[in-house]
C-alpha positions as a printed Julia matrix, in Angstrom:
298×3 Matrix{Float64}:
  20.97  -13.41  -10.06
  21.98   -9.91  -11.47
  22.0   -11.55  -14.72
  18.54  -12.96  -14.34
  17.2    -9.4   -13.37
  19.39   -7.71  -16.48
  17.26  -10.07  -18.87
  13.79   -9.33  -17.25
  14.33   -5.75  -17.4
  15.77   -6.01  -20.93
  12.73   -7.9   -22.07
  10.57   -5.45  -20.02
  12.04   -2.42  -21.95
  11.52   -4.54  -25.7
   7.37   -4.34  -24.49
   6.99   -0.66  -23.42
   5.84    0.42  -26.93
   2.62   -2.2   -26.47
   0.67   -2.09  -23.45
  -1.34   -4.81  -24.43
   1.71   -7.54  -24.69
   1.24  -10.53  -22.94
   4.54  -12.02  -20.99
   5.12  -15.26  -20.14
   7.21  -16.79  -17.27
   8.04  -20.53  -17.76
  10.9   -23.07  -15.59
  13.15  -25.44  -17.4
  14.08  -28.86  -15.52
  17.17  -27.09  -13.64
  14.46  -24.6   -11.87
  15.76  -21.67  -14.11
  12.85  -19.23  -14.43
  12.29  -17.44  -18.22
  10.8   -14.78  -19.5
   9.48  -14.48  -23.19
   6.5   -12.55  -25.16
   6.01  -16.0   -27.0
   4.25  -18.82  -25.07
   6.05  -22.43  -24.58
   4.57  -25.4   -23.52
   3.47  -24.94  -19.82
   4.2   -21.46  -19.43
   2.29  -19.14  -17.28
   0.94  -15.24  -18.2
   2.55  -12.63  -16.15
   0.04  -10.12  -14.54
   1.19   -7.41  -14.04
  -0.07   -5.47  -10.49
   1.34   -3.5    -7.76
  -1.72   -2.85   -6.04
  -2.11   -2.43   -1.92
  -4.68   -4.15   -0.48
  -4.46   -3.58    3.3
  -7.11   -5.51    5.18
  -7.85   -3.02    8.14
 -10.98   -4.03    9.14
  -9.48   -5.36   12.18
  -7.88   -2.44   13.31
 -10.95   -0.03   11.67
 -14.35   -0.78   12.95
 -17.51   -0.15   14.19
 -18.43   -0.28   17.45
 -22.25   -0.14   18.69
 -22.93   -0.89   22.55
 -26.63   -0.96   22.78
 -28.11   -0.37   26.3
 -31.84    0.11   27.02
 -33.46    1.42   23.5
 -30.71    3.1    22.65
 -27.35    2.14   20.35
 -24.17    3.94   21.26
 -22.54    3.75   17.48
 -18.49    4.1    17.96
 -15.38    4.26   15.64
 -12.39    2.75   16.86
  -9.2     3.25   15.53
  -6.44    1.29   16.72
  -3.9     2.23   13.92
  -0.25    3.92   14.76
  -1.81    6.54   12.29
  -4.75    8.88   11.57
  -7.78    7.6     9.96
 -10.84    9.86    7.94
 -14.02    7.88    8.24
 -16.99    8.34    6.76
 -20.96    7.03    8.56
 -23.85    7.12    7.5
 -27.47    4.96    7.76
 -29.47    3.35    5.64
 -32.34    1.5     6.03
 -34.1     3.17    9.33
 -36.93    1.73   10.84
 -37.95    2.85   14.36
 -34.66    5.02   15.14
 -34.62    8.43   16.15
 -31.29   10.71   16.08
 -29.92    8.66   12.64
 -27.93   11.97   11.21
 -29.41   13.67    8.08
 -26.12   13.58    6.19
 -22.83   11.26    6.1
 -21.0    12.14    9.21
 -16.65   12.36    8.1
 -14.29   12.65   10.94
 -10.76   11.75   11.12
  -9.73    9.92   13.78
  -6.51   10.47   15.33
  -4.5     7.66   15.74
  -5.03    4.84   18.66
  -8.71    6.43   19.59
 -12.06    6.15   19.86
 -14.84    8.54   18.79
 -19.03    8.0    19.43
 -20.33    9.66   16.63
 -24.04    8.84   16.27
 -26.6     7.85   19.53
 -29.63    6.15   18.19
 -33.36    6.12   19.87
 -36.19    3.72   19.65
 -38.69    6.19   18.36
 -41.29    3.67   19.67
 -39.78    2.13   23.12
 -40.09   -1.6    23.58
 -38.85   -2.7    19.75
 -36.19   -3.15   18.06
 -34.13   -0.74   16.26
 -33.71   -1.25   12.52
 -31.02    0.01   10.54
 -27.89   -0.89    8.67
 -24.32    1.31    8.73
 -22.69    2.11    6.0
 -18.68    2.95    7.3
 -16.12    3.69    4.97
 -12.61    4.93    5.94
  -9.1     6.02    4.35
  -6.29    5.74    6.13
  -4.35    9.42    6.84
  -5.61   12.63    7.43
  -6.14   14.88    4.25
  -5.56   17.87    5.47
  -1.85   19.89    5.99
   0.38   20.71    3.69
   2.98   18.33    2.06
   6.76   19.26    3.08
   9.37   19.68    0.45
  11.62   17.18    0.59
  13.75   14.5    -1.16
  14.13   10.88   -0.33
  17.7     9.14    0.08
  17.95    6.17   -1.91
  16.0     3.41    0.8
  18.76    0.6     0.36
  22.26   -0.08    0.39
  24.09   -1.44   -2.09
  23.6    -1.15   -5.8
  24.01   -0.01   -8.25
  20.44   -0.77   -8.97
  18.5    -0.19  -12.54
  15.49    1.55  -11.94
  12.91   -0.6   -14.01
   9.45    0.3   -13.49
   8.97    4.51  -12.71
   5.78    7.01  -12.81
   3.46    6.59  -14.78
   4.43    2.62  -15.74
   2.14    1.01  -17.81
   2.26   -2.4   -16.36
   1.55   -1.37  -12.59
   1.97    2.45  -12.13
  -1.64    3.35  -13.65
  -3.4     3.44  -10.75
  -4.01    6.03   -8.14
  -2.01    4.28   -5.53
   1.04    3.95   -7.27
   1.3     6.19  -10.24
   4.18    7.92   -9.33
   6.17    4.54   -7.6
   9.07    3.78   -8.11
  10.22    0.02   -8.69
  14.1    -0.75   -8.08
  15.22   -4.06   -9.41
  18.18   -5.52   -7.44
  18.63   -9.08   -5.7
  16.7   -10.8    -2.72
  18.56   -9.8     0.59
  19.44   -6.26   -0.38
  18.94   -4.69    3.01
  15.7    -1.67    2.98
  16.33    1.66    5.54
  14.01    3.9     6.03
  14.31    6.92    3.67
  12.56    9.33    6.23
  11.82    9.27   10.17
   8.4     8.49   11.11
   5.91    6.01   13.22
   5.68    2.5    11.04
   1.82    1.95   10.76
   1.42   -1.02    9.25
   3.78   -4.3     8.6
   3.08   -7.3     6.25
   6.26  -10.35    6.91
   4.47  -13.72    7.07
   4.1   -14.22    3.13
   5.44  -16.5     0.93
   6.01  -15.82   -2.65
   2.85  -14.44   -4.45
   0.97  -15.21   -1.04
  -2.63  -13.64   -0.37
  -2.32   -9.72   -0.8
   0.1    -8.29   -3.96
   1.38   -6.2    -2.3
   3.53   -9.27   -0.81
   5.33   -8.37    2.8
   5.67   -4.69    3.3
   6.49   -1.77    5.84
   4.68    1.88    5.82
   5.7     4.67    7.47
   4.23    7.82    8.63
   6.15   10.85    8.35
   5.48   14.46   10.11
   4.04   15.97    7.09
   1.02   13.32    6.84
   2.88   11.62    4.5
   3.56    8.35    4.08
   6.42    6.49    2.46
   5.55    1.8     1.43
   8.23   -0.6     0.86
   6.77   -3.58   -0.64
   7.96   -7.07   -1.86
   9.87   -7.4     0.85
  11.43  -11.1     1.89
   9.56  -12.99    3.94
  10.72  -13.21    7.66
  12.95  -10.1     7.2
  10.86   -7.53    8.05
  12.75   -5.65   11.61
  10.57   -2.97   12.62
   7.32   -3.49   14.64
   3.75   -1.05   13.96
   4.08    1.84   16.42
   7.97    2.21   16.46
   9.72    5.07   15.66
  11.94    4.88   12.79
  15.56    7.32   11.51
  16.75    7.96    8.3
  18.65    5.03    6.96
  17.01    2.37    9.92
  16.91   -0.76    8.94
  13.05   -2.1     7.8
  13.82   -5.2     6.59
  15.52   -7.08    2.71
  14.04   -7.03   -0.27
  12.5    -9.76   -1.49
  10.21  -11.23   -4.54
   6.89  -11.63   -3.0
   3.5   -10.71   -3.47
   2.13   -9.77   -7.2
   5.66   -9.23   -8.36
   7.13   -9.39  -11.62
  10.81  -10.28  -10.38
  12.99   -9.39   -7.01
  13.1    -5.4    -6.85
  11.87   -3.27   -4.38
   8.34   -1.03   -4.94
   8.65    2.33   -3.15
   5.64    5.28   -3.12
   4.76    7.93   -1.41
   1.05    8.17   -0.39
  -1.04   10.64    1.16
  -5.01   10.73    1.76
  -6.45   13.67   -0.46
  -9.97   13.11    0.86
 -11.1     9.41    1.65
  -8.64    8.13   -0.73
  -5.32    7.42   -0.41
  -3.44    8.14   -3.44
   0.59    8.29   -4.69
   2.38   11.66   -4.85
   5.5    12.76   -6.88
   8.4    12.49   -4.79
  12.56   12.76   -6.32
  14.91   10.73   -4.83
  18.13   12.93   -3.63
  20.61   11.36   -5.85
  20.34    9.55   -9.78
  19.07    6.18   -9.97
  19.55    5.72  -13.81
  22.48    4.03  -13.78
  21.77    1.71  -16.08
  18.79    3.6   -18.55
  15.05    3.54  -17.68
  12.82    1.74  -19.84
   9.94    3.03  -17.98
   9.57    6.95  -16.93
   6.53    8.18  -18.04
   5.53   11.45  -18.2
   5.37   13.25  -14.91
């Protein structure tokens, strides 16, 4: 296995200078998976993504009780975390009380908030309108705390073979400054801060539905957040609303998801204003034991 990984990171570091390059994973007959920038006969292009999808709409949502000419419009929020949201209408057609301007709140965590009541202008018909609800989840304002991360396994030594600014995943505003730690399936995660977990992702099976695979985020006191994704499927320990330690256990890494080979993807988020987006963050000890082949600029 450690062998396997040495190769894909070798072959990672041979493609930094070309962002373009195209990789290609094929398996021979004795299910050994390759990696190459030349295609074979029935081998497959590697995309490369880390991107987090997380499907709240279910936990994130609207909620209009109409009662006698008049539409009670609610935001629930039935996250283990803060949430900003952002209403507005469109579309108006016999309503009276429809705000002149997007209405943003944040919404603290497990709540729910009325924050428009609508009016038949003309009583007896029907009140026309559509919503228009967006929402990020955190709250954007506070100040981020100094602080740096212990390493969030055990084991190792790891290679460290994806970092900030990466030019196969770490582009985006999510996860520019992520770091991705390449190391075997089973290596046991821990929380590198305290905090609430907020959201938990454990039923997937290899690349699965969502790229970000099965994952664990955690709150911590600042408004910060810390992800662990990838993770092995079944594995994941902690449930959404626990409190978590330093160095808890979360769950083993795994290879799932939109991932390039078993390591372990860890950011730190925050929302900076309807839009949750990575921050820099040092881990409190070196992770370069073997050398990076992608740092970036930071």
């Amino acid at each position: 296995m450690l062998a396997r990984l040495l190769f894909f990171c070798g072959l990672s570091m041979a493609s930094t200078s070309a962002v373009a390059m195209t990789i290609y994973t094929s398996t021979d007959a004795n299910g050994v998976v390759s990696y190459s920038d030349r295609p074979t006969q029935g081998a497959q292009v590697v995309v490369f993504r880390d991107r987090m999808v997380e499907h709240l709409e279910r936990q994130v949502y609207l909620d209009i009780k109409k009662l006698k000419g008049m539409d009670s419009v609610y935001v629930r929020n039935d996250l283990y975390a803060p949430v900003e949201v952002e209403l507005s209408f469109a579309g108006l057609n016999n309503v009276s009380g429809a705000p002149g301007r997007p209405i943003r709140r944040v919404m603290p965590a497990r709540s729910s908030i009325r924050l428009a009541l609508l009016k038949a202008s003309k009583p007896g018909r029907p009140l026309v309108y559509t919503p228009r609800f967006e929402y990020s989840l955190g709250d954007p304002s506070g100040a981020t705390m100094a602080y740096r991360y212990p390493l969030p396994w055990r084991g190792g030594p790891f290679r460290l073979s994806q970092g900030a600014n990466g030019q196969y995943s770490h582009y985006g505003p999510k996860n520019r400054y992520a770091m991705d730690i390449a190391m075997p399936e089973g290596t046991p995660i821990i929380a590198a801060r305290g905090g609430v977990v907020v959201k938990t992702e454990n039923g997937q099976t290899g690349r699965g539905n969502d790229p970000s695979g099965n994952f664990v985020r955690v709150l911590h006191d600042d408004g910060t957040m810390g992800v662990y994704l990838h993770l092995k499927k079944g594995s994941v320990s902690v449930r959404e609303g626990q409190r978590v330690a330093v160095g808890s256990a979360l769950a083993l890494s795994g290879n799932t998801g939109n991932s390039s080979g078993p390591h372990l993807h860890f950011a730190v988020q925050r929302n900076t204003g309807m839009g949750l987006v990575s921050i820099p963050f040092r881990f409190n000890q070196p992770v370069e034991v073997l050398p990076n082949f992608e740092m970036g600029k930071q």
